[in-house]
C-alpha positions, 0 to 999 in steps of 0.5 A: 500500500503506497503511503499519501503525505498530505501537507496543509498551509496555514493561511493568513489570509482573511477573505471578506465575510472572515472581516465582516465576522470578526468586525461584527465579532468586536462590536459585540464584545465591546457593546457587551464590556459597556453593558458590564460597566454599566451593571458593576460586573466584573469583565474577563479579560487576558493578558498576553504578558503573563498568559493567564486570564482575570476578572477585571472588577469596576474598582480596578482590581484584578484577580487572576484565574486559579488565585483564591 
């Protein structure tokens, strides 16, 4: 039996309904962040520094993921 190699290229490249989607994906995030002002709710965030998720609370306090 011949063995077939198949090779995939990662492509970088975003076609115009992947722009619409991620404009529309932003919009929402931000309309929903606004909303959680808003209502004193904490917001999830990421930091790409320490790679680690947190709620970021309206007082400005953060609390990383697994820390009690």
């Amino acid at each position: 039996m011949k063995k077939v190699r198949l090779s995939y290229r990662k492509s970088t490249r975003m076609i115009g309904s992947d722009v619409a989607v991620m404009a529309q994906f932003k919009r929402s995030m931000e309309s929903d962040n606004e909303k959680r002002k808003r209502l004193n709710a904490p917001i999830a965030k990421y930091d790409v520094k320490s790679k680690r998720a947190y709620l970021e609370y309206p007082d400005g306090r953060k609390i990383y993921a697994h820390e009690t």
